[in-house]
N, C-alpha and C positions, 0 to 999 in steps of 0.2 A: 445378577441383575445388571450391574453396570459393565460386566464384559458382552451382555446382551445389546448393552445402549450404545458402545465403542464400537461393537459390528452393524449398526442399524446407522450410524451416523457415517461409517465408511460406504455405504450402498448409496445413502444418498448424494455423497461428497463426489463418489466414484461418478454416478447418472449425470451429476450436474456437469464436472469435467467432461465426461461423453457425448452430453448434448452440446454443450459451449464449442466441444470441438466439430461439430458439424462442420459450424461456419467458421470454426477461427482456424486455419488450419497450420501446425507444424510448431503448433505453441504450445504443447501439454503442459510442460512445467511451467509458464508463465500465468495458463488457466489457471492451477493447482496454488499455485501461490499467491493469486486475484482473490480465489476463493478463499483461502486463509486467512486473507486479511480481513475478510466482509462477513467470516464466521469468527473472529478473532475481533471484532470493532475496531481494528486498526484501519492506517491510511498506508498506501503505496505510491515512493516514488518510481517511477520505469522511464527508464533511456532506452532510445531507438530512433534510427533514421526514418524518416517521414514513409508512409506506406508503406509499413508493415502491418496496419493491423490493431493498432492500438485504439483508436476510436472503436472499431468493429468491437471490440473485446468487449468493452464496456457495455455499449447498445447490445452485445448477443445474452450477458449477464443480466441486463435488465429485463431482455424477452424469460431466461429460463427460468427468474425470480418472479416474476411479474411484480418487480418494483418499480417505482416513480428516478426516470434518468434525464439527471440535466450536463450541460455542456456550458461549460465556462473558456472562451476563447482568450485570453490572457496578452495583451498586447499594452506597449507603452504609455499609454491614453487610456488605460480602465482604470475606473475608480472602485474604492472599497463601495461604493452605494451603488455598486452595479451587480455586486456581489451578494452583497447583505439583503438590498431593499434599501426603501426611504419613506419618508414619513412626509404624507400627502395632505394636503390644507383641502377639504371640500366645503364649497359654498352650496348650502340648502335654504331652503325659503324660512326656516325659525333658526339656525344659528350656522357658524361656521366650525368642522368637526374635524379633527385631526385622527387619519388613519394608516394603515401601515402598508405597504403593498411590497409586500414577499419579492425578494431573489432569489438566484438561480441554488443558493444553497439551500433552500427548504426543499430539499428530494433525499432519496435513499442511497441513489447512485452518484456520484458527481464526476463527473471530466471536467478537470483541472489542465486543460490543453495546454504546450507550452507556459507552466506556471514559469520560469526565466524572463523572459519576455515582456511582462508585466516589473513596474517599479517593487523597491522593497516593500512599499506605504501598504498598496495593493495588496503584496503579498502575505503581509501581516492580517488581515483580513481574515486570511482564512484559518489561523491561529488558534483561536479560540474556539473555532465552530470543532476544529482538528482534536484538541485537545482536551475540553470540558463538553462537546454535544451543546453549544448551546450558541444563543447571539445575543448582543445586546445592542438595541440601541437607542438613546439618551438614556434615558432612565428602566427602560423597561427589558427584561430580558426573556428572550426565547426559547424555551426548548425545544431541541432537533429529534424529530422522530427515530426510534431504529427499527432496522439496522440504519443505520451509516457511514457511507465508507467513501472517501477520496483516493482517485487514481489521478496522480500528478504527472506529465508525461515533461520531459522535455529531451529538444534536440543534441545529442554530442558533437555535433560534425557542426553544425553555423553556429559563431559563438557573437557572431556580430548582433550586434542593437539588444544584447540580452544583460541581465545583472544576477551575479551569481548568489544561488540563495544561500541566506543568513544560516548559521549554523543553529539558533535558536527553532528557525523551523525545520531542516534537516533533522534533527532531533525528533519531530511531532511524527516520523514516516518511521513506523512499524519496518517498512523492508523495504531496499531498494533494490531495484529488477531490470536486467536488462534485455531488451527483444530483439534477437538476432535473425538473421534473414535463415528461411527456411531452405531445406534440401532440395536436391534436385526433382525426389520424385513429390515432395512438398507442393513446390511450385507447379507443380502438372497439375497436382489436385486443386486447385488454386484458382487454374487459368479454365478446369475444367468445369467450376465454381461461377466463376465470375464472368467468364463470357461465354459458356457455351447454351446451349437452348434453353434451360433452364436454369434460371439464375435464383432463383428464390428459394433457400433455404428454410425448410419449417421449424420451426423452434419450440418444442413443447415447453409448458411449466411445469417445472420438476418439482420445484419446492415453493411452500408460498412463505409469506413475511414472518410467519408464530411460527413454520417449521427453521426458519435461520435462527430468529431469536432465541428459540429453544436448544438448537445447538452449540449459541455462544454460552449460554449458561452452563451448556454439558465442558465443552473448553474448558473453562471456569473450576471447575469441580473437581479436574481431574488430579489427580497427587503426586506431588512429586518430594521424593524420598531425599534426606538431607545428603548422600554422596551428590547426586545431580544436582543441587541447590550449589553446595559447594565448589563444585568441576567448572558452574556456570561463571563465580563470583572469581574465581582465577583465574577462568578465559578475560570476564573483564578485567579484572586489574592486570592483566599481563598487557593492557592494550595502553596502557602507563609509561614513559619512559623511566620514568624515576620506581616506577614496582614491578620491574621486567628485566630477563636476563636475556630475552630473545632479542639477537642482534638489529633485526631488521628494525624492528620497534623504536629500539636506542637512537638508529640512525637516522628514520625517515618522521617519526613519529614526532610531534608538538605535542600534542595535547589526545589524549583517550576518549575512550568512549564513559558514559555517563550512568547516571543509575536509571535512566529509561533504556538503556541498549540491555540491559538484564534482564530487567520486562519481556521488552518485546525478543528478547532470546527464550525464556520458560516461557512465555503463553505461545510462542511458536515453538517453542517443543511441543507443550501441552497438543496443539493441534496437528501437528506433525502425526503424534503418536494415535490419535484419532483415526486418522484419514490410514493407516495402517491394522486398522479392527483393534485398538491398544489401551486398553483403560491404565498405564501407567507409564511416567518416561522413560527413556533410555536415556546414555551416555551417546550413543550414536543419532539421537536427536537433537542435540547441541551442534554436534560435528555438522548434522546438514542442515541443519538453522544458521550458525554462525554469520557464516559469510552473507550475507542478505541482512541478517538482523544489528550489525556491526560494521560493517564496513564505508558506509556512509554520516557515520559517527563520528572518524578519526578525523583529525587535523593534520595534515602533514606539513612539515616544515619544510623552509626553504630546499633543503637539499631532495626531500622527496619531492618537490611540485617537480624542479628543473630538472630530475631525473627521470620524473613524468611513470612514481611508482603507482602501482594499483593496489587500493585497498585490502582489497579480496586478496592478495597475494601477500601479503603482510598479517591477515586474519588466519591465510591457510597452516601460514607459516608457526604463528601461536600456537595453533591446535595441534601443529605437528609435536610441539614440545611439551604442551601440558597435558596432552590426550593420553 
C-alpha cells in the first residue's frame, strides 16, 4: 500500500517537474528542489544573477498548481505593513469600524524578490509567517492557508545598497539553491521560447491544492530507520568546531548548524526518497540533501569569510568523513 503511494507520488512529482520545465528551461534540479520545498512546507533561499529565470519559476509553479501567486519586490523603503496588511479605520453612516486589508503574504506562492534589499526590521516580517504559517497583527492572529511556500531570491554579484540577512532567518529556509546560467543548447531552447513566433507556453494543472496537501502529509509519514536518524545527528554535530575532527570545520567554521538544519535534512530526505518511487530513506539521501539543507546554516569565521570558503565545500567535506 505505501510502496503503491511512494510510486503514485513519484508520477506526479515527475509530470509537475516536466511541465514546469516547458517554460523554465535548463533548471531541472532547481524545479525538483522548488517542488520539495512546497511539498515539504518548507521556504527556499536561491542565489542567482538577474535573468535567469527565477521570477518565471515561480509564476510557471503557480500556473501547474493552480495556486494563488504573489510578488513581494523587497527594496530599502518597504515596510513590514506592506507585507503583512494594515488595519483600516472606515467611516459608515452608524459607526466607524476597524478592518484588516490583507498583504502580499496571504497567497500560496510568494516571491520574496531581492529579500537583501529590504532593511532587517522588514525582513523580520516574514519570520513568523516562514516559521509558524501564521500573522499577527495587534492583537489578532492569522492563519496562512496551505500549502505555503517562500522563494527568497537574492543577487550574489551587487552587494551594494543590500543588508545581509540575519542568521536567525537564514535558519527559517529549508534549502538554499543556487541558479546557474544554462547550456549552450539550453539557451537555444530559450531563445527559441522567448522570441521566436510563438512565445506562449501552455501550462497544464497537474495537480490541485488537496493533491499537494496530501503529499506533504505522505513526506510526513514516511520512516526513517534509527541508523539514518543517527548518520544525520553526526553530519550535524560534525558541523561544530568544538564536536569535529574534520579539519576544514576547525579552521573555517564559527559557529554550526542547529537543530532546524536536521529537520530540514530528514524531511528532505524523507522527500528525496519519494520523488524516487521510495517509501523509506537511504544513507544516500542525506548525502544528496546535505549540501542544500546545511550549508547556509554555518557561520564562518574570520578566516573562512577573507578566504572566501564555500559552505558547500566544507558540508561536502563532512560527509566525505562520516559517510
Amino acid at each position: 500500500m505505501r510502496r503503491s503511494m511512494a510510486e503514485d507520488f513519484k508520477k506526479i512529482f515527475d509530470s509537475i517537474t516536466a511541465e514546469v520545465g516547458k517554460q523554465v528551461v535548463g533548471q531541472k534540479e532547481n524545479i525538483q528542489y522548488v517542488l520539495m520545498g512546497i511539498v515539504c512546507g518548507g521556504n527556499i533561499l536561491m542565489e542567482g544573477a538577474p535573468g535567469l529565470g527565477k521570477t518565471l519559476l515561480i509564476k510557471t509553479f503557480s500556473r501547474a498548481l493552480n495556486l494563488p501567486f504573489s510578488r513581494i519586490q523587497f527594496t530599502p523603503d518597504l515596510m513590514p505593513m506592506d507585507i503583512i496588511g494594515t488595519e483600516i479605520i472606515r467611516n459608515t453612516q452608524e459607526k466607524m469600524e476597524i478592518s484588516f486589508e490583507k498583504g502580499p503574504i496571504f497567497s500560496s506562492l510568494i516571491l520574496a524578490d531581492e529579500i537583501n534589499r529590504a532593511t532587517p526590521k522588514t525582513q523580520s516580517a516574514l519570520l513568523q509567517a516562514m516559521a509558524e504559517k501564521t500573522v499577527t497583527v495587534g492583537k489578532t492572529t492569522y492563519l496562512l492557508e496551505e500549502p505555503f511556500f517562500v522563494l527568497a531570491t537574492q543577487n550574489p554579484i551587487e552587494m551594494e545598497g543590500t543588508y545581509h540577512l540575519p542568521e536567525a532567518q537564514l535558519d527559517r529556509f529549508m534549502f538554499k539553491v543556487e541558479m546557474k546560467l544554462p547550456k549552450q543548447k539550453e539557451l537555444l531552447d530559450i531563445v527559441d521560447i522567448t522570441v521566436g513566433e510563438k512565445t506562449e507556453v501552455e501550462i497544464k494543472e497537474i495537480a490541485s491544492k488537496e493533491e499537494i496537501v496530501e503529499m506533504k502529509k505522505l513526506v510526513y509519514s514516511v520512516p526513517v530507520c534509527d541508523e539514518v536518524k543517527n548518520k544525520a545527528i553526526t553530519i550535524l554535530l560534525n558541523t561544530h568546531p568544538q564536536e569535529t575532527q574534520v579539519t576544514e570545520v576547525k579552521d573555517y567554521v564559527r559557529w554550526g548548524c542547529s537543530p532546524r538544519g536536521l529537520q530540514a535534512l530528514i524531511l528532505g530526505a524523507k522527500a528525496k526518497a519519494l520523488t524516487e518511487g521510495r517509501y523509506h530513506v537511504a544513507l544516500q539521501d542525506l548525502y544528496d540533501i546535505a549540501p542544500i539543507a546545511l550549508d547556509h546554516r554555518l557561520k564562518l569565521n574570520f578566516r573562512g569569510i577573507s578566504d572566501r570558503v564555500d559552505g558547500k565545500d566544507v558540508i561536502l567535506r563532512i560527509l566525505e568523513q562520516v559517510m
